[in-house]
ChimeraX commands (.cxc) that place a marker at each C-alpha (Angstrom):
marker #1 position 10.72,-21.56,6.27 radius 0.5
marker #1 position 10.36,-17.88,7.32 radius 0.5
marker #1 position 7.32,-15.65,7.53 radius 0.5
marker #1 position 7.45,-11.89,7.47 radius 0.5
marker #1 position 4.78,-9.56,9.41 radius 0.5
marker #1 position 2.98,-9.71,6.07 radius 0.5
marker #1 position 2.18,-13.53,6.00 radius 0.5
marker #1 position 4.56,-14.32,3.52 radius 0.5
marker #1 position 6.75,-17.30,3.43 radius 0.5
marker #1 position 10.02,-17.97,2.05 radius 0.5
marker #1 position 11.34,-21.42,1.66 radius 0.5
marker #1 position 15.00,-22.22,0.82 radius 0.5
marker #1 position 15.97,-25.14,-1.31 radius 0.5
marker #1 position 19.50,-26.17,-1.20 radius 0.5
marker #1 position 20.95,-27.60,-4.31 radius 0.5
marker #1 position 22.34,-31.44,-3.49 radius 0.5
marker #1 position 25.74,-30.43,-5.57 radius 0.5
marker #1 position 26.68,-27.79,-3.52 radius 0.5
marker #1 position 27.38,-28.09,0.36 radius 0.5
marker #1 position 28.60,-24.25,0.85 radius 0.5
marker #1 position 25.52,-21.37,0.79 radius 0.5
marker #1 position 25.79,-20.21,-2.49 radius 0.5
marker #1 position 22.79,-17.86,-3.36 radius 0.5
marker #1 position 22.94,-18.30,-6.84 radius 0.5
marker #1 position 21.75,-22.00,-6.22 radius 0.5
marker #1 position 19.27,-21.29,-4.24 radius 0.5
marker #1 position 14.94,-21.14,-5.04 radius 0.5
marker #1 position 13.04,-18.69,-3.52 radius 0.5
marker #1 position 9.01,-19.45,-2.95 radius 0.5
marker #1 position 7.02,-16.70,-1.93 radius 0.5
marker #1 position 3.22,-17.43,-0.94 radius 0.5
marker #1 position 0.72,-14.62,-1.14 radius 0.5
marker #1 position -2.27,-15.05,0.57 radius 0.5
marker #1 position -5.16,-12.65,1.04 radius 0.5
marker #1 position -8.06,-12.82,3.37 radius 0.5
marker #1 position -12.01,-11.82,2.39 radius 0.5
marker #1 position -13.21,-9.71,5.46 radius 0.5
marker #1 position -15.86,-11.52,7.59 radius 0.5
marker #1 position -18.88,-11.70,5.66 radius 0.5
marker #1 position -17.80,-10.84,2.48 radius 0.5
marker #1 position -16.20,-13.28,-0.53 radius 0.5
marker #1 position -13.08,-12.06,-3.25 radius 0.5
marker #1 position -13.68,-12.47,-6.21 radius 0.5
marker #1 position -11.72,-11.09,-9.27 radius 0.5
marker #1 position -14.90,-12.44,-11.75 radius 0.5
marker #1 position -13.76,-15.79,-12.35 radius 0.5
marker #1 position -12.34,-17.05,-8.77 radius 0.5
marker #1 position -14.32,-17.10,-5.56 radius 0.5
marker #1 position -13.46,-17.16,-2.40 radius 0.5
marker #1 position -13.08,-16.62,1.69 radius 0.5
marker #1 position -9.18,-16.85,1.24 radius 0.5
marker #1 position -7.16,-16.96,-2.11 radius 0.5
marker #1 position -3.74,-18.31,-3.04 radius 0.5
marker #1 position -2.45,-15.93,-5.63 radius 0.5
marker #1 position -1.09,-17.35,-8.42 radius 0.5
marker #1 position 1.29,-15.65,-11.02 radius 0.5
marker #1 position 0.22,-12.42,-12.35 radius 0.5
marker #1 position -2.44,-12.36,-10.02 radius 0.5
marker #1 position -2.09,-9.30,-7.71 radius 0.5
marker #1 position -4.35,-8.51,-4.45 radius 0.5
marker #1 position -5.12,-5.62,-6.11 radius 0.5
marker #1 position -7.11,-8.22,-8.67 radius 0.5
marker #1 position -9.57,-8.77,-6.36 radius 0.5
marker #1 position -12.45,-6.84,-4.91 radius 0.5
marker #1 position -15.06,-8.44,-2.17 radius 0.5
marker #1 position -19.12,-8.64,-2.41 radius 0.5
marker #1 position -21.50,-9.92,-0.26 radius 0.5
marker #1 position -22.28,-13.63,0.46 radius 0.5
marker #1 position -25.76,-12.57,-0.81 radius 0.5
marker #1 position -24.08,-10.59,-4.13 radius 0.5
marker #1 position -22.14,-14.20,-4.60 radius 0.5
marker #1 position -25.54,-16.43,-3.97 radius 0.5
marker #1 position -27.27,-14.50,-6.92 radius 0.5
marker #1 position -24.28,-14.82,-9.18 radius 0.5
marker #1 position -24.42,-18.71,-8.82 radius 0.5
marker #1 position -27.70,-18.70,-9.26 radius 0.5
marker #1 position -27.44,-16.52,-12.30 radius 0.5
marker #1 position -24.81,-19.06,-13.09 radius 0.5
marker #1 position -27.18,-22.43,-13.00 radius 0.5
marker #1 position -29.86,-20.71,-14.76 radius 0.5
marker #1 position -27.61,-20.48,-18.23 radius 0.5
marker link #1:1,2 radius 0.2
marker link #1:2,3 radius 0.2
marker link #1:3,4 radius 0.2
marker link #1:4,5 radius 0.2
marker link #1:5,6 radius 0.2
marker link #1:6,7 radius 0.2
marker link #1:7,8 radius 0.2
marker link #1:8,9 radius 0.2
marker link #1:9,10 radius 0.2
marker link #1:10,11 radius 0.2
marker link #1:11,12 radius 0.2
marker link #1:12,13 radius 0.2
marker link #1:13,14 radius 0.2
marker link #1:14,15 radius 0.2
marker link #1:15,16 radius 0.2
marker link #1:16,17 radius 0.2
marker link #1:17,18 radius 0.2
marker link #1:18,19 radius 0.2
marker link #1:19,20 radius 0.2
marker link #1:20,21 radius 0.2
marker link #1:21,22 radius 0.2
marker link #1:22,23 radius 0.2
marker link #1:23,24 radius 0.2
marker link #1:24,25 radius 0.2
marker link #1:25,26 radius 0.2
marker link #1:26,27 radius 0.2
marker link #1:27,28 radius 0.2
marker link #1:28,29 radius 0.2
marker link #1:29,30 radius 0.2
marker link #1:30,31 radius 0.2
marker link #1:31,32 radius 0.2
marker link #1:32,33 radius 0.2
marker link #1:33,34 radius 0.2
marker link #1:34,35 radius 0.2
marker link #1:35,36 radius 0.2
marker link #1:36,37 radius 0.2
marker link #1:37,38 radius 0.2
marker link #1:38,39 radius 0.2
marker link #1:39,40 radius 0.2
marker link #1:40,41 radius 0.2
marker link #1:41,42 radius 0.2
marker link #1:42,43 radius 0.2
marker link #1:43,44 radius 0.2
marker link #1:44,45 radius 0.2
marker link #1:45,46 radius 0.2
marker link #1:46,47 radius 0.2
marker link #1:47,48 radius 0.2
marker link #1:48,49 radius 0.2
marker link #1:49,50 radius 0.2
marker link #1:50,51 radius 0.2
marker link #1:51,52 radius 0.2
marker link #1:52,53 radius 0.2
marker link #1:53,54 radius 0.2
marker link #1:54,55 radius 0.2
marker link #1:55,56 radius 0.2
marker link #1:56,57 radius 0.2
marker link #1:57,58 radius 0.2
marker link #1:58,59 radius 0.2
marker link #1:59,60 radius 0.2
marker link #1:60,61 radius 0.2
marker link #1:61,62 radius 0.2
marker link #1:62,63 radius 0.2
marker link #1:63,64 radius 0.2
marker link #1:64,65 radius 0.2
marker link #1:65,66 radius 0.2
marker link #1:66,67 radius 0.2
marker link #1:67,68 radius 0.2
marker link #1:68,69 radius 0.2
marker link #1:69,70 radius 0.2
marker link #1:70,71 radius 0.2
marker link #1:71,72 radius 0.2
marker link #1:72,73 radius 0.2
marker link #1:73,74 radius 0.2
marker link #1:74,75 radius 0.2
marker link #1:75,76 radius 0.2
marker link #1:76,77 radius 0.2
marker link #1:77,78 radius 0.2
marker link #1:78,79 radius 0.2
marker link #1:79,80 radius 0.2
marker link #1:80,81 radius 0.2
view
């Protein structure tokens, strides 16, 4: 596994038929993870939390941060439906 300055890793799967580096066999994973700033949770409306996993089509740039207190009133907003 490798991890850039960035936090991202990049894992290397070898394919069991071939036992010379071919990149053309090869699968490249790359894990984005962003951080919420102390204090504060991401959110992009539907997902909450202090650190999120992006998944496919999901950018950083998805994401904006409120305040614990912001995301207290939205669950409660949430229960009372």
């Amino acid at each position: 596994m490798k991890s850039d300055e960035s936090g991202a890793v990049s894992v290397f799967v070898k394919s069991a038929e071939h036992s010379v580096f071919d990149p053309a066999f090869y699968i490249i994973f790359i894990i984005v993870i962003i951080f919420a700033d102390e204090g504060k949770i991401l959110t992009e409306g539907e997902v909450f939390g202090t650190t999120i996993s992006l998944e496919a089509g999901k950018t950083a740039e998805n994401f904006y941060e409120i305040t614990k207190e912001e995301y207290e009133k939205l669950q409660e907003e949430a229960h009372e439906h």
